[in-house]
C-alpha positions in Angstrom: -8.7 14.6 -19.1 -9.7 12.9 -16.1 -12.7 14.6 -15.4 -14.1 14.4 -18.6 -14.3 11.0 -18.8 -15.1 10.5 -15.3 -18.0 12.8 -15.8 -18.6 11.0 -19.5 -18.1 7.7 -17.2 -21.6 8.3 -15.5 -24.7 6.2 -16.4 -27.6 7.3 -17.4 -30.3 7.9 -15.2 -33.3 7.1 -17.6 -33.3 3.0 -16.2 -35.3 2.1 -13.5 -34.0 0.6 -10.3 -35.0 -2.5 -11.3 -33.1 -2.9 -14.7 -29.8 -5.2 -14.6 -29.0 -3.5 -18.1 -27.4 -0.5 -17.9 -25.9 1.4 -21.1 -23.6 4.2 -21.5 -23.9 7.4 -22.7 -22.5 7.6 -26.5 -20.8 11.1 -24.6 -18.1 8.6 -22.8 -16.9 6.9 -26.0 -16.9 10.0 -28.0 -14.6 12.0 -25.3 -12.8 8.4 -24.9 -12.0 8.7 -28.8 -11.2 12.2 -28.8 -8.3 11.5 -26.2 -7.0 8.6 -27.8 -7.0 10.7 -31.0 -5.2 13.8 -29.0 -2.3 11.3 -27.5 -1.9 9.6 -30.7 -1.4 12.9 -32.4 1.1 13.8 -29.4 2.9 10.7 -30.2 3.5 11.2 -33.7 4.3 14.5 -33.1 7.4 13.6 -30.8 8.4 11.8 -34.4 7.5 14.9 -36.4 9.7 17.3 -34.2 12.5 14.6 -33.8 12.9 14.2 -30.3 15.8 12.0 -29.6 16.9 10.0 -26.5 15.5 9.0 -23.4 13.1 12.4 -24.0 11.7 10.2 -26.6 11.4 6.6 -25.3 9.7 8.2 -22.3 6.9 10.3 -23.8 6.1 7.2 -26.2 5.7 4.9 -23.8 3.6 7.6 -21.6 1.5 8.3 -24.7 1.2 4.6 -25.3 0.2 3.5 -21.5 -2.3 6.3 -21.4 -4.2 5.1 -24.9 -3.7 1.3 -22.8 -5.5 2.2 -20.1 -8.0 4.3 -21.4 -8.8 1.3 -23.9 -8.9 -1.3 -20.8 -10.6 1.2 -18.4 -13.9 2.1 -21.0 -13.5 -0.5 -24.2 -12.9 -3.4 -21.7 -15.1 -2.3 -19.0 -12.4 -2.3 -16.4 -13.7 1.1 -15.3 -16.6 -0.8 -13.4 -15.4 -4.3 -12.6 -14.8 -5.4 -9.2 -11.9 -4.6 -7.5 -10.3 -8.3 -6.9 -11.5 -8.9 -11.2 -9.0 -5.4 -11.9 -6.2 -7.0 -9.7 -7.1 -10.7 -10.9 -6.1 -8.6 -14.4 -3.9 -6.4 -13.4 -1.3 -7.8 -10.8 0.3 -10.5 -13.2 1.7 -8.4 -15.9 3.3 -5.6 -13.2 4.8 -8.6 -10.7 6.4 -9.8 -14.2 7.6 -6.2 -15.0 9.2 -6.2 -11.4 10.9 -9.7 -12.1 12.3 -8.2 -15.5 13.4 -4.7 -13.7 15.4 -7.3 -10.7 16.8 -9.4 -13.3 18.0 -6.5 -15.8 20.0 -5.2 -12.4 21.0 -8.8 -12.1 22.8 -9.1 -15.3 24.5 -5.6 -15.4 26.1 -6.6 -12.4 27.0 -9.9 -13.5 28.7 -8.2 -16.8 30.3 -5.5 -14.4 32.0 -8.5 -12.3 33.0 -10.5 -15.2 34.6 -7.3 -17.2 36.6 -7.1 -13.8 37.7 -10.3 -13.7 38.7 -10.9 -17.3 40.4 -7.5 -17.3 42.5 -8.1 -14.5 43.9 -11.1 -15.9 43.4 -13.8 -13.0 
């Protein structure tokens, strides 16, 4: 998958040096569809075959941050920003998944101590 688009990802040579405009190929979007059509159709099939438990939570949300990122990387352009514009983007959302991750460990052992406590009765 990642070559494809990588090699979809390439401009086209046909502009001269001097162009600011650059287009690309009607290839990339077309394999870009093709994927997102291929893990949609793995995600409903996780449905269709009833996968159940952490099986399933897991290969949705890998099917879904795939057809994310391809969407961001070709739809958005992300694939050829600049490095501090991609963290500028990027870098917000995963510090806030880390905050959520500490807090959720936060709170089951806050639950876990006051379960003790109650239960023993002081």
């Amino acid at each position: 998958m990642a070559q494809a688009v990588a090699a979809a990802m390439q401009p086209a040579s046909t502009a001269t040096p001097h162009d600011e405009h650059k287009e690309h190929p009607i290839k990339l979007y077309l394999v870009v569809w093709a994927w997102l059509f291929v893990l949609s159709t793995f995600s409903y099939l996780v449905d269709y075959f009833h996968v159940q438990g952490y099986l399933r939570w897991t290969l949705i949300c890998l099917f879904m941050l795939l057809k994310a990122g391809l969407i961001v990387a070709v739809f958005m352009h992300m694939a050829w920003e600049r490095l501090t514009l991609i963290y500028a983007i990027l870098m917000p959302p995963i510090a806030v998944m880390i905050f959520v991750w500490i807090m959720a460990i936060e709170s089951d052992y806050t639950h876990w101590l006051r379960a003790l406590f109650f239960a023993t009765g002081m």
